[in-house]
C-alpha positions as CSV (number, residue, x, y, z in Angstrom):
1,X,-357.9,59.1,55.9
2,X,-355.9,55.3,56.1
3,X,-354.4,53.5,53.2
4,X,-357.2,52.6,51.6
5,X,-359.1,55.7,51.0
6,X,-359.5,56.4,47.4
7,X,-357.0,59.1,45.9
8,X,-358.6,62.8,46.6
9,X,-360.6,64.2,43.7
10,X,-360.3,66.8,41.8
11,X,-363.4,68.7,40.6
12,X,-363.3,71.9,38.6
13,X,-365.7,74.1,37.8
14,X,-366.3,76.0,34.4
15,X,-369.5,78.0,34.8
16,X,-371.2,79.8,37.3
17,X,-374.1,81.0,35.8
18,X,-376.0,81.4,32.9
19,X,-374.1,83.6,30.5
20,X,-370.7,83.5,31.7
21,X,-368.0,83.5,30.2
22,X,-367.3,80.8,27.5
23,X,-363.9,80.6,27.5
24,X,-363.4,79.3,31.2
25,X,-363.3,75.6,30.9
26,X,-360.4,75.1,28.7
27,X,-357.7,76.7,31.6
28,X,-359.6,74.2,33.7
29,X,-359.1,71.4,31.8
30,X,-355.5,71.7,31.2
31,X,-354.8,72.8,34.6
32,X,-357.1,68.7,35.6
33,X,-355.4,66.9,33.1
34,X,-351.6,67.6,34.3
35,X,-352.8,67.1,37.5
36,X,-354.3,63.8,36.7
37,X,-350.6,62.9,34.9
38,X,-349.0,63.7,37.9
39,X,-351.0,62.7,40.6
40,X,-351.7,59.0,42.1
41,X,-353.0,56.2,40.6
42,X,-356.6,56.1,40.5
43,X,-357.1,59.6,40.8
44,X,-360.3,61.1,39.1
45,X,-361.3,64.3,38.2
46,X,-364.9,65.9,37.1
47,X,-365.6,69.4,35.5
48,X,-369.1,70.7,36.6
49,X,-371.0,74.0,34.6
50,X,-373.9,75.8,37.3
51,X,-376.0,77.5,34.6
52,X,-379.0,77.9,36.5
53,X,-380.9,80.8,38.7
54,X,-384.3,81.4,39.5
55,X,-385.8,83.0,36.5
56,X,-383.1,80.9,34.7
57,X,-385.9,78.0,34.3
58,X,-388.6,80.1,33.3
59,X,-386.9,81.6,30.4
60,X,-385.9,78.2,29.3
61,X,-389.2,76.7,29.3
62,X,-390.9,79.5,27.5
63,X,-387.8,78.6,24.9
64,X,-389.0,75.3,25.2
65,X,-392.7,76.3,24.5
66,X,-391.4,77.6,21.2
67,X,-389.3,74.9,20.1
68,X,-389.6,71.1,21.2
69,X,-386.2,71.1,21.1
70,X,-384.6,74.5,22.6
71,X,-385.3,75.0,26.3
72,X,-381.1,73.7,27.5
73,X,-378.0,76.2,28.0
74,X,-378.2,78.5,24.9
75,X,-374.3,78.5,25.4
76,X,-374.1,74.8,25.5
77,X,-371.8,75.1,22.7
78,X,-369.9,77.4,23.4
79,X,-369.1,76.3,26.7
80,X,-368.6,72.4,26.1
81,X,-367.4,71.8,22.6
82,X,-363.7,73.3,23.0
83,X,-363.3,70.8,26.1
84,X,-365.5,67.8,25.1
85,X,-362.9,65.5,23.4
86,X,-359.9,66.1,25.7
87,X,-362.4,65.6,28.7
88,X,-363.2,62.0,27.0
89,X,-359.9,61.5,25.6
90,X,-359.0,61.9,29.4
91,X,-361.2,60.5,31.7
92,X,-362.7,63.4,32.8
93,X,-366.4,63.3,33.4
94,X,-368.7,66.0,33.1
95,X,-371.7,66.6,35.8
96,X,-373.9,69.9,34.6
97,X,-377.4,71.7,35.3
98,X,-377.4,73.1,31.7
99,X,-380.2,70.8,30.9
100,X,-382.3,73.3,32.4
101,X,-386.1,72.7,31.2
102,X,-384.7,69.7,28.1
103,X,-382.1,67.4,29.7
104,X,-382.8,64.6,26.8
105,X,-382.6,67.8,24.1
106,X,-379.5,68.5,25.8
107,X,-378.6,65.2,26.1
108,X,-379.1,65.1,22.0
109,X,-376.8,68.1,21.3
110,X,-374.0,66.8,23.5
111,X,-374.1,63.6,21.8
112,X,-374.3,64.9,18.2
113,X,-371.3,67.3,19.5
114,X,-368.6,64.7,19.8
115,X,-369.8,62.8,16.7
116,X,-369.1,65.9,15.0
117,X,-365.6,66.2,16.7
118,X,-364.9,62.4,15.7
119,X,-365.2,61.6,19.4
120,X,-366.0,58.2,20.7
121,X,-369.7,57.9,22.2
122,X,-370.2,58.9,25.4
123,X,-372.2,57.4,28.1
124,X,-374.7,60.5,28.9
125,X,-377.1,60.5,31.8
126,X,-380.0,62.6,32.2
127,X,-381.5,63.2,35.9
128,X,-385.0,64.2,35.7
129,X,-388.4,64.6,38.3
130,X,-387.3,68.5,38.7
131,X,-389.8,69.3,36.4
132,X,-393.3,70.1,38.4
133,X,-394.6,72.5,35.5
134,X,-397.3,69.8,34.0
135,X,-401.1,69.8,34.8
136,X,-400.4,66.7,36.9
137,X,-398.4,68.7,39.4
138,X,-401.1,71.2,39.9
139,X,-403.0,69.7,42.7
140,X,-399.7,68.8,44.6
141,X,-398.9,73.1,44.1
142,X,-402.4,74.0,44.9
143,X,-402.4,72.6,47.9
144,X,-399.0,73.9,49.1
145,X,-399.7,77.6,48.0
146,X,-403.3,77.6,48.4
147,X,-405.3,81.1,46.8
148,X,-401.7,82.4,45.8
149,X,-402.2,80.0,42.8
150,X,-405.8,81.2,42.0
151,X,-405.9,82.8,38.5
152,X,-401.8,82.1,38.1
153,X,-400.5,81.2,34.8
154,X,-397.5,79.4,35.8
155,X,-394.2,79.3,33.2
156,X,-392.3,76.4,35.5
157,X,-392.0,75.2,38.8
158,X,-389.2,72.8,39.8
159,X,-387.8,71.4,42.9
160,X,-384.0,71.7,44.2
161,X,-382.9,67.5,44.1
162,X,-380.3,66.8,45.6
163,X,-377.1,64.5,44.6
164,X,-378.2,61.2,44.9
165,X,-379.4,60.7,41.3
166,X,-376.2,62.3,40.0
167,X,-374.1,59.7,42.2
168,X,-376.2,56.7,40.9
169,X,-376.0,57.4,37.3
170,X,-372.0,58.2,38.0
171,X,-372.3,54.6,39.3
172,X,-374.2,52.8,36.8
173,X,-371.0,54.5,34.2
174,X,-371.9,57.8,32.5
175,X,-369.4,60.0,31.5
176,X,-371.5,62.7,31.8
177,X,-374.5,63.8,33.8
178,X,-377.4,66.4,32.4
179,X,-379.2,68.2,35.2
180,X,-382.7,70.1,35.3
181,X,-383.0,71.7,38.3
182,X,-380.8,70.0,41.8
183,X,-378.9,72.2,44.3
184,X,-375.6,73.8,42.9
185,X,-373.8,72.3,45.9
186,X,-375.1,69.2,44.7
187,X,-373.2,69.0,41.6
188,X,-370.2,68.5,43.4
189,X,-371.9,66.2,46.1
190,X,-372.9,63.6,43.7
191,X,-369.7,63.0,41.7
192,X,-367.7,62.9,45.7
193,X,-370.8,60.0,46.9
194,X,-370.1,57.9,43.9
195,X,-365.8,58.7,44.2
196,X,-365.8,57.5,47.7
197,X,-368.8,55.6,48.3
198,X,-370.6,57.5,50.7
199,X,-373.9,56.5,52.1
200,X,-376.6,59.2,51.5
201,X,-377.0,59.6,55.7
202,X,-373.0,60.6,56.0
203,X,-374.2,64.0,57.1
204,X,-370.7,65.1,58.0
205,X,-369.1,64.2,55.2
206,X,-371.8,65.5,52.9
207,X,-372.1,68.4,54.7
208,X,-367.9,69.2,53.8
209,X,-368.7,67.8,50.4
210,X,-371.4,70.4,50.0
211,X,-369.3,73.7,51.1
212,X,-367.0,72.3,48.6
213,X,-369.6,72.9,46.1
214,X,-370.6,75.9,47.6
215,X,-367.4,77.6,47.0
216,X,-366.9,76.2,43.6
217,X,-370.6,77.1,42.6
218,X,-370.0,81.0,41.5
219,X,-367.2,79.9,39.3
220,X,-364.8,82.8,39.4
221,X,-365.8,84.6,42.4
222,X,-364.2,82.4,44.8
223,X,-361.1,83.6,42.6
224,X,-361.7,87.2,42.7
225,X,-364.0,87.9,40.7
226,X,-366.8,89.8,42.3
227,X,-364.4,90.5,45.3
228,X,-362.1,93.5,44.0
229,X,-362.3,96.3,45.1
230,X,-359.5,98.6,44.2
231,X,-356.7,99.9,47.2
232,X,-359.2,97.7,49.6
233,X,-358.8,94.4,48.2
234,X,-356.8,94.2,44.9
235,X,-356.9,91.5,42.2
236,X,-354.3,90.9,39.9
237,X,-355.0,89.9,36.3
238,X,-358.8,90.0,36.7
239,X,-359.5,90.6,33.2
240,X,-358.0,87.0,33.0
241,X,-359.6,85.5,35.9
242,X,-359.4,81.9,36.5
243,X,-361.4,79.0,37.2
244,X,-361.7,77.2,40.7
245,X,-360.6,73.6,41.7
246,X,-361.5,72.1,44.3
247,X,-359.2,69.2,45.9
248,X,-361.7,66.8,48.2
249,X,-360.6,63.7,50.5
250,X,-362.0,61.1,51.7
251,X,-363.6,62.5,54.8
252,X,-364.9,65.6,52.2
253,X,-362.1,68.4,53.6
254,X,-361.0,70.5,50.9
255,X,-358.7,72.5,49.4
256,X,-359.8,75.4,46.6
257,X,-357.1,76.6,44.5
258,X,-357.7,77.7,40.6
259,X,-357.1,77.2,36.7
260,X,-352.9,77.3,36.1
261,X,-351.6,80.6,34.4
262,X,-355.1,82.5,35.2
263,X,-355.4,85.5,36.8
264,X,-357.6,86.8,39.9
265,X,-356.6,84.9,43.2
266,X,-357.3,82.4,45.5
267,X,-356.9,83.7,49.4
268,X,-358.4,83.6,52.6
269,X,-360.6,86.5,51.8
270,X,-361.8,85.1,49.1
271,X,-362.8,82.0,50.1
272,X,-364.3,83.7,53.5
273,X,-366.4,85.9,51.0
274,X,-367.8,83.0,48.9
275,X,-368.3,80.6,52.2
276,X,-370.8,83.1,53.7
277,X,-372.7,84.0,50.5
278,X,-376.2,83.3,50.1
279,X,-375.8,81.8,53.5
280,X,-378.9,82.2,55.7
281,X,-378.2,80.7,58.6
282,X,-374.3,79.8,59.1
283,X,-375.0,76.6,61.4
284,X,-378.1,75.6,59.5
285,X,-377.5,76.0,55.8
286,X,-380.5,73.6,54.2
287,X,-379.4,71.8,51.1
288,X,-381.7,68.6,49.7
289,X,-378.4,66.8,50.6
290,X,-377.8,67.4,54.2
291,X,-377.7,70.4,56.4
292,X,-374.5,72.0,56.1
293,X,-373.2,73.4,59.5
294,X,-369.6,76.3,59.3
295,X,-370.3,77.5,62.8
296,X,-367.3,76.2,63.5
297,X,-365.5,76.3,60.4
298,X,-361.9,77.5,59.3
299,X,-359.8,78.8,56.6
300,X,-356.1,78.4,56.2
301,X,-353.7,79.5,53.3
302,X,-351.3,76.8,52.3
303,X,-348.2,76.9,51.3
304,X,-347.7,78.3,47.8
305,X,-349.9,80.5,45.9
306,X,-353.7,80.2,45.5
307,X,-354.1,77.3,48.2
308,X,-356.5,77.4,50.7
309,X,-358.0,74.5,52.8
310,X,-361.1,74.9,54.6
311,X,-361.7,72.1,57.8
312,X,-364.1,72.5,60.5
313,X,-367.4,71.7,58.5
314,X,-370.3,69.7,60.2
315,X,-373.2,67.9,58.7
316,X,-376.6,67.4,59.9
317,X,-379.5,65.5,59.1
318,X,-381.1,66.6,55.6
319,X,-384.7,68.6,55.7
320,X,-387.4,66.3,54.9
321,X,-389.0,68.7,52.0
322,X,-387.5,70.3,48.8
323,X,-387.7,73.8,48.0
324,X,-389.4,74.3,44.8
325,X,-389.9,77.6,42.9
326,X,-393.0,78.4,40.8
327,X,-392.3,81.2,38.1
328,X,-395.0,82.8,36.9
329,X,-396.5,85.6,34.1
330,X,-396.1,89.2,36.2
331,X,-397.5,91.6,33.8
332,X,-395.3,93.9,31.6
333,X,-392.2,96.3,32.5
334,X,-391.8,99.6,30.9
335,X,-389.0,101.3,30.8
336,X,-387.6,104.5,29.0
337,X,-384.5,107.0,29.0
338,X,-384.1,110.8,28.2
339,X,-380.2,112.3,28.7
340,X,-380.5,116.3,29.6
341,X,-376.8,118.0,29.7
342,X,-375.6,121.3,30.1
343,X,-376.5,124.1,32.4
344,X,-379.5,122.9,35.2
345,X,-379.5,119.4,33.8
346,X,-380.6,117.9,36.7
347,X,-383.1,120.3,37.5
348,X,-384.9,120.1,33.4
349,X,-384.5,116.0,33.9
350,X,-386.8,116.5,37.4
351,X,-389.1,118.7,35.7
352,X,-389.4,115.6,32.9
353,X,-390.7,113.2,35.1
354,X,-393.2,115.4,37.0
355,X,-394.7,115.9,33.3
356,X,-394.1,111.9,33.4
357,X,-396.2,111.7,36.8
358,X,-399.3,113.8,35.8
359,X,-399.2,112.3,32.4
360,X,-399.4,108.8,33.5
361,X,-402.1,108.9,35.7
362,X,-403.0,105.3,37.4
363,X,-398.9,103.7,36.9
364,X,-396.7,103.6,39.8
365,X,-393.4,105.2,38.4
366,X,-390.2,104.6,39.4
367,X,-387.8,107.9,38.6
368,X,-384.1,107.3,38.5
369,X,-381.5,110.6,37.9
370,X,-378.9,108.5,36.1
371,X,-375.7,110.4,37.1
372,X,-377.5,112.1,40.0
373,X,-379.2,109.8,42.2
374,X,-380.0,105.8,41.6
375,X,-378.8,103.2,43.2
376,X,-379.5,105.3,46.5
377,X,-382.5,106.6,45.4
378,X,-386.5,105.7,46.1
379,X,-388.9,105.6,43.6
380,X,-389.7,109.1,43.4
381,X,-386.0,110.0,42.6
382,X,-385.7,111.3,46.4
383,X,-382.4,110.6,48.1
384,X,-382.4,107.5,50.4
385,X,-378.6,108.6,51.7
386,X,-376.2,111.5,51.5
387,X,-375.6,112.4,47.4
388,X,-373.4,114.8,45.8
389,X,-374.6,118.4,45.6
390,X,-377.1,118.9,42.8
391,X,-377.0,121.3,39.7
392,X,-375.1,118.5,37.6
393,X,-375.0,119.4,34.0
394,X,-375.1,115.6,32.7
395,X,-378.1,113.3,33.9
396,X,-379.8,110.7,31.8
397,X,-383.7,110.3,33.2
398,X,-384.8,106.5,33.6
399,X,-388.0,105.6,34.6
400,X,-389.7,102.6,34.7
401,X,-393.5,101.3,35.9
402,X,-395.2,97.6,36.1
403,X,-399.0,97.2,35.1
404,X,-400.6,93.5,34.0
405,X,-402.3,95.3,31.0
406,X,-399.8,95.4,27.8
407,X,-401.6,98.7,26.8
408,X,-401.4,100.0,30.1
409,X,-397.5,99.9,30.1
410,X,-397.1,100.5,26.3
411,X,-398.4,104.2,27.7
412,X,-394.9,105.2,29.4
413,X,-392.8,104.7,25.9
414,X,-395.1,106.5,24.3
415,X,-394.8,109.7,26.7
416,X,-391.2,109.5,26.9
417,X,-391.1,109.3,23.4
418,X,-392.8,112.8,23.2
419,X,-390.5,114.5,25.4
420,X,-388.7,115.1,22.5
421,X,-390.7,118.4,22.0
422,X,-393.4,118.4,24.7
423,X,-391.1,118.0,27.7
424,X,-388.2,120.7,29.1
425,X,-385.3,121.5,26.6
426,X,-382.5,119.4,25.2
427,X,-383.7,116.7,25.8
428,X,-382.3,113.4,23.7
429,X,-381.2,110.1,23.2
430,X,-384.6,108.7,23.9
431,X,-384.8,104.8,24.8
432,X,-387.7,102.6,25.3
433,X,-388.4,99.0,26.3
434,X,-390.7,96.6,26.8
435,X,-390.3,93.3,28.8
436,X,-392.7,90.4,30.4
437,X,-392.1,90.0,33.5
438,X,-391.8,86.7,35.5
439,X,-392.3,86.9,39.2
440,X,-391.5,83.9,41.8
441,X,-393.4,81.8,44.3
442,X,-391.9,79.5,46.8
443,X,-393.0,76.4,48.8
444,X,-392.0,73.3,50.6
445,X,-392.9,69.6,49.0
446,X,-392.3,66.3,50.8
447,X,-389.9,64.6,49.6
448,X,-391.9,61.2,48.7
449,X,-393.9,64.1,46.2
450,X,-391.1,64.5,44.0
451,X,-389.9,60.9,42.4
452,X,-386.7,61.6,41.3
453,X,-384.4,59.6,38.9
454,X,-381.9,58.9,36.4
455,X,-381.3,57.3,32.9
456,X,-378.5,56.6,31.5
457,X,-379.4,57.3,27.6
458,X,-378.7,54.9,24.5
459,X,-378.3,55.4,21.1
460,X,-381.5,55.8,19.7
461,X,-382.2,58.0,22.7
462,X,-379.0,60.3,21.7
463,X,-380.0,59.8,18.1
């Protein structure tokens, strides 16, 4: 860095998922705005929420089909309103993905949010051309996945955007930014391009920028959560476990630490942990950004607690295509559950799914000996690894089977049900489920396909 770098910023992150906790971002908050009182001149700090995952689109749109105006976070509320005024009050802008499948609805709510708080107006962007889910996409997908989408009905299909529409609407003044579908990485990306003025080919720097992002993505599992393990790799205070922050320079190095007066920590091993997860390919790791390179990267504690800096980060040239997902109807999962105790337990819940078996002639089941064997299980109930001796006297019987016919699947409640009195003794505690399944498709789109932009909302917009 020289003297006339801007000051480092300071990006925190609230959310790491959809359905985390809701009580995250106000640690955060407090924890940016003393730092902000104390720190240089010019200083600037951004909170970012990831809500997304794969199915997390799908489930949104089909919220969407129902209601013109659902489709966003469904914890949009919960999450933002106890931090929206002090974040405006304080200069601290917001960058988010919880736009999901409705950035503009989102966009709406946010808006009618602060009036209600007596907050003054914020600028709000929303970034859009995610989206491919419309019947004027369908060519563009047909051609990329070919017979796979003969006879599909599609619920969504977006692309991973990158930062470049978050930076410009940063630059063109909104306070906060509404995201559909861009890389998590990238909501840390974009707010560091428009801080320091990066150009969108400054592969190294983007490529430090983006491990930033990377570690601050999971929200608390940077910080422990996720990590423990206990006598191997102990957490203190993880049923209060805090927040990351992430301190970035000028040439994009960075420092992680977390929320002040959290619990959980912020080591070595943590970050290591976070750095290499999801990580394909540690000297190619594709982003629509730039293609982040840690070969050669390092970790280093700093002094004082819950400081560590990460250096060695390359950058190279960004993959011409975007990744984009393409959710889709996958039939129905059944699932039912039917405890046996006592004396030969395990031995009457075995005897319950062979009934199960010849029963349900033509569905593939899957058995699982709930207390017996699982996890380490196939889908016959046999044992994949060593498992404890048999003849346990507490098992609970799950088992579970896919078929595109409603009907079809509707079969295996109805069996389990009757074990009741037509299957081995003592059996009880019957549960039954039935769920649509979404299943996944991936392909590759130029990027000249996928026109992406921004808009920085007005009032009868937000109206």
């Amino acid at each position: 860095m020289n003297s006339i770098d801007p000051p480092t910023l300071l990006i925190g992150c609230a959310a790491g998922f959809s359905g985390d906790r809701t009580d995250a971002a106000g640690p955060v908050v407090d924890t940016l705005i003393a730092r902000l009182a104390s720190g240089p001149k010019g200083q600037r700090a951004f909170l970012i929420f990831e809500t997304l995952a794969e199915r997390t689109l799908a489930l949104a749109q089909l919220r969407r089909r129902d209601n013109p105006e659902a489709g966003y976070e469904p914890l949009l509320d919960h999450m933002l309103r106890p931090v929206l005024a002090r974040c405006l009050a304080h200069g601290i802008r917001i960058v988010s993905n919880f736009g999901a499948a409705n950035p503009r609805a989102a966009a709406r709510h946010i808006a009618r949010m602060a009036r209600e708080l007596g907050a003054s107006a914020p600028r709000i962007a929303v970034v859009e051309g995610d989206d491919l889910s419309g019947p004027e996409h369908r060519a563009l997908l047909n051609e990329a996945l070919g017979a796979q989408m003969e006879g599909l009905r599609m619920v969504s299909a977006n692309a991973y955007i990158g930062a470049e529409p978050i930076a410009a609407a940063l630059d063109a003044g909104a306070q906060i930014v509404v995201c559909g579908r861009v890389a998590d990485p990238s909501l840390t990306v974009g707010p560091a391009m428009s801080h320091f003025g990066w150009r969108a080919d400054d592969w190294d720097r983007l490529g430090r920028a983006t491990m930033a992002g990377h570690l601050l993505e999971c929200g608390a599992q940077v910080c422990g959560g996720y990590f423990a393990d206990p006598g191997y790799k102990n957490v203190p205070g993880l049923e209060a476990v805090g927040f990351p922050i992430a301190e970035i320079d000028a040439d994009g190095r960075c420092t992680i630490g977390k929320a002040d007066g959290t619990g959980g920590l912020v080591s070595e091993a943590t970050v290591k942990e976070q750095l290499l997860y999801e990580v394909h390919d540690p000297a190619a790791y594709l982003t629509p950004d730039v293609v982040a390179d840690i070969a050669d990267a390092e970790v280093h504690a700093l002094p004082g607690a819950d400081r560590v800096a990460l250096s060695g980060v390359r950058g190279h040239a960004r993959p011409g295509r975007y990744k984009v997902n393409v959710c889709h109807e996958g039939g129905w999962l059944a699932e039912g559950e039917i405890s046996y105790a006592g004396p030969r337990a395990e031995a009457r819940a075995r005897l319950a799914a062979d009934v199960l078996r010849k029963r349900l002639a033509g569905l593939a089941l899957r058995v699982d000996l709930i207390g017996a064997l699982s996890i380490l299980g196939d889908d016959a109930g046999r044992a994949l690894a060593d498992t404890p001796d048999a003849g346990l006297r507490d098992v609970r019987l799950r088992v579970a089977a896919t078929h595109a016919d409603r009907a079809q699947a509707e079969r295996l409640a109805r069996e389990v049900m009757a074990l009741y009195t037509c299957g081995p003794a003592g059996g009880g505690g019957v549960r039954t489920a039935l769920t649509p399944r979404l299943n996944t498709l991936s392909c590759l789109l130029p990027r000249e396909a996928v026109p992406v932009r921004f808009e920085l909302l007005g009032e009868e917009a937000l109206a």
